[in-house]
N, C-alpha and C positions, 0 to 999 in steps of 0.2 A: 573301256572303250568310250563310255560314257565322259567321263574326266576328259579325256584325250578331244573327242567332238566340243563340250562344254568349252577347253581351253582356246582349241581353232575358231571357234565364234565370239571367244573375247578378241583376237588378235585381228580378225579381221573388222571388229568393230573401232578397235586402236586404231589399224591404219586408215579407215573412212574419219575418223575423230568423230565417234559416237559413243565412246565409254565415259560416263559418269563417273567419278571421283573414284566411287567403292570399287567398281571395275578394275578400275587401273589399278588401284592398291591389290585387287584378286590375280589380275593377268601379272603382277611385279613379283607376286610372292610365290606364281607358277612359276615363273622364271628363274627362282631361286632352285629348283630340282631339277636333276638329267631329263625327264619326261616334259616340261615347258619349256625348256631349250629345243630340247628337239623336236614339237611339235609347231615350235615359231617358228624355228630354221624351216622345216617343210613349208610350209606358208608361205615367206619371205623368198623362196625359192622360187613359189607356185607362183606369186603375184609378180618374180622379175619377169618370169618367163613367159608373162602376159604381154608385158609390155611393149614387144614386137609382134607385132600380125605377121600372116602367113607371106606379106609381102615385104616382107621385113622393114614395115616403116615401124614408126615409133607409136604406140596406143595412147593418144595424148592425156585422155580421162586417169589411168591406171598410172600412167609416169607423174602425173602433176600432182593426182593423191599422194605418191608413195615418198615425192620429191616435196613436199609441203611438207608431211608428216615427219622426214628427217630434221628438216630447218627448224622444226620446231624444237625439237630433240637437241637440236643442235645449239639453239637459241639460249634456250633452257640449262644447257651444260655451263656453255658460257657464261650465263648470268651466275649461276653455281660457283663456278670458278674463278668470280671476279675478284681481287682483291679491293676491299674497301681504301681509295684513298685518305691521308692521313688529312688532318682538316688543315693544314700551312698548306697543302698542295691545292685544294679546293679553290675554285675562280674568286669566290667571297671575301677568302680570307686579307687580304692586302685592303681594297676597300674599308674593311672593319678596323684594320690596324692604322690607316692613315684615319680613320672617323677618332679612333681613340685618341689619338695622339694630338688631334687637334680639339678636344673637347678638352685633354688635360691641361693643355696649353691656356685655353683660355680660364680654363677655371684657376690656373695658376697665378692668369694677367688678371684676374677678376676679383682675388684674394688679396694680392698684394698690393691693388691699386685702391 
């Protein structure tokens, strides 16, 4: 029971973005077992469930945490995901290649004259 409360106060330190490095690396590797899935899934559930009031508007505080902390998530994968362009495609490279091409030129007209 202990484990189980220990893992629900890292998860909900994650979604305010208060976990420290070690944290995260703790609450990731809870996540690796049936019991840290299941105890973020409760959570995640608990904190959608916040998100409307009794009057069913939207709880702006609780929606903008939970909607940050995705984008991050989200950011994050992306960047993960990015494939490295190859360096011909890079805005630089053309510049560099007409830079070359006329330094060899001259050094060519500069040699033979």
């Amino acid at each position: 029971m202990d484990k189980e409360i220990h893992i629900r106060n890292l998860v909900y330190k994650y979604i305010s973005n208060q976990c420290d490095g070690r944290e995260q690396d703790e609450l990731l590797r809870h996540l690796q077992t049936p019991a840290g899935r299941w105890v973020f899934d409760e959570v995640m559930t608990s904190e959608a469930g916040k998100i409307f009031t009794k009057n069913e508007e939207i709880e702006p505080a609780v929606s903008s945490r939970l909607l940050g902390r995705l984008r991050q998530n989200i950011v994050a994968e992306e960047a993960a995901n990015a494939q490295p362009l190859p360096f011909y495609r890079k805005s630089s490279f053309i510049p560099i290649v007409a830079l070359v091409i006329v330094l060899v030129a001259l050094g060519i007209y500069w040699l033979t004259t």
